[in-house]
C-alpha positions as CSV (number, residue, x, y, z in Angstrom):
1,X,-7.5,-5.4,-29.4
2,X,-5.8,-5.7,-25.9
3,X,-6.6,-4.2,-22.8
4,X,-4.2,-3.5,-20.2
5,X,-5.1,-3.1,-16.1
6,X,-3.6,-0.6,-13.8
7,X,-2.8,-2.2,-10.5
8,X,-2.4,0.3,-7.4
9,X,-0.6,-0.5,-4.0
10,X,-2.6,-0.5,-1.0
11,X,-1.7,2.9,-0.2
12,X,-3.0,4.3,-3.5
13,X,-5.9,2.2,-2.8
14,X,-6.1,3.9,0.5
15,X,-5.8,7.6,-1.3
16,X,-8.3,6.8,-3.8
17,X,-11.1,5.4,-1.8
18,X,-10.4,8.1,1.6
19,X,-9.9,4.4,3.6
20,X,-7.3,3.5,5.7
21,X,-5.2,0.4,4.5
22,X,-6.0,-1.1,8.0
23,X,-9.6,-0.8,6.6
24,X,-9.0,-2.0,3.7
25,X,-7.5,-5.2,5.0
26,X,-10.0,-5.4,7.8
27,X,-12.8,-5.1,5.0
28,X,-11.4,-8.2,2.8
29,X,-10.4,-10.3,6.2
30,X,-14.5,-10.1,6.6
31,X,-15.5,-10.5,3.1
32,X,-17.1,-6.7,2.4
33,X,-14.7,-6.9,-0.9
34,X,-13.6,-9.4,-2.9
35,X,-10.2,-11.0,-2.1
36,X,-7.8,-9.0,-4.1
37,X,-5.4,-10.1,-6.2
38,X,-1.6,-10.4,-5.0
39,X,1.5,-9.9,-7.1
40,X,3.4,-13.5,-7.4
41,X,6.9,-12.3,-6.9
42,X,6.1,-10.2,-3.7
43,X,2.7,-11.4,-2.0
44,X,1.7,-7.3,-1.9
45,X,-2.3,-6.6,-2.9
46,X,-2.7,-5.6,-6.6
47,X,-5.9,-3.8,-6.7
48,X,-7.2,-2.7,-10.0
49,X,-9.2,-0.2,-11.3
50,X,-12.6,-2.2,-10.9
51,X,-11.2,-2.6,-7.2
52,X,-11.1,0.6,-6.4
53,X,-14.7,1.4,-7.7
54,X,-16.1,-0.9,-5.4
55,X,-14.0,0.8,-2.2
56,X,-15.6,4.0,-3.5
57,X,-19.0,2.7,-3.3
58,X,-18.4,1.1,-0.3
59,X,-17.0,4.8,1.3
C-alpha cells in the first residue's frame, strides 16, 4: 500500500489557511510552524496537507 502527499505552493497555502504568505514566512522565520519542506530543483516551500492543518489551527 502506498500513500502519496499533495504538496501546495505558498499561495495555496496562503488560500487555504486565510494567511498571507508574508505570514506564513514570518511564522516559520520564528518557529510558530515547523520548517517546511523545499522542493530540491527550485528552493520553493512544499507544504503538505499535514502543513496546512497546522496553519488552520494556528488561524
Amino acid at each position: 500500500m502506498s500513500t502519496t502527499t499533495a504538496w501546495h505552493t505558498i499561495r495555496e497555502a496562503s488560500m487555504i489557511s486565510g494567511l498571507p504568505e508574508s505570514t506564513l514566512r514570518y511564522y516559520e522565520q520564528i518557529g510558530i510552524i515547523a520548517p517546511i519542506t523545499r522542493d530540491p530543483s527550485s528552493g520553493h516551500r512544499a507544504y503538505s496537507d499535514v502543513d496546512l492543518e497546522r496553519l488552520t489551527t494556528v488561524s
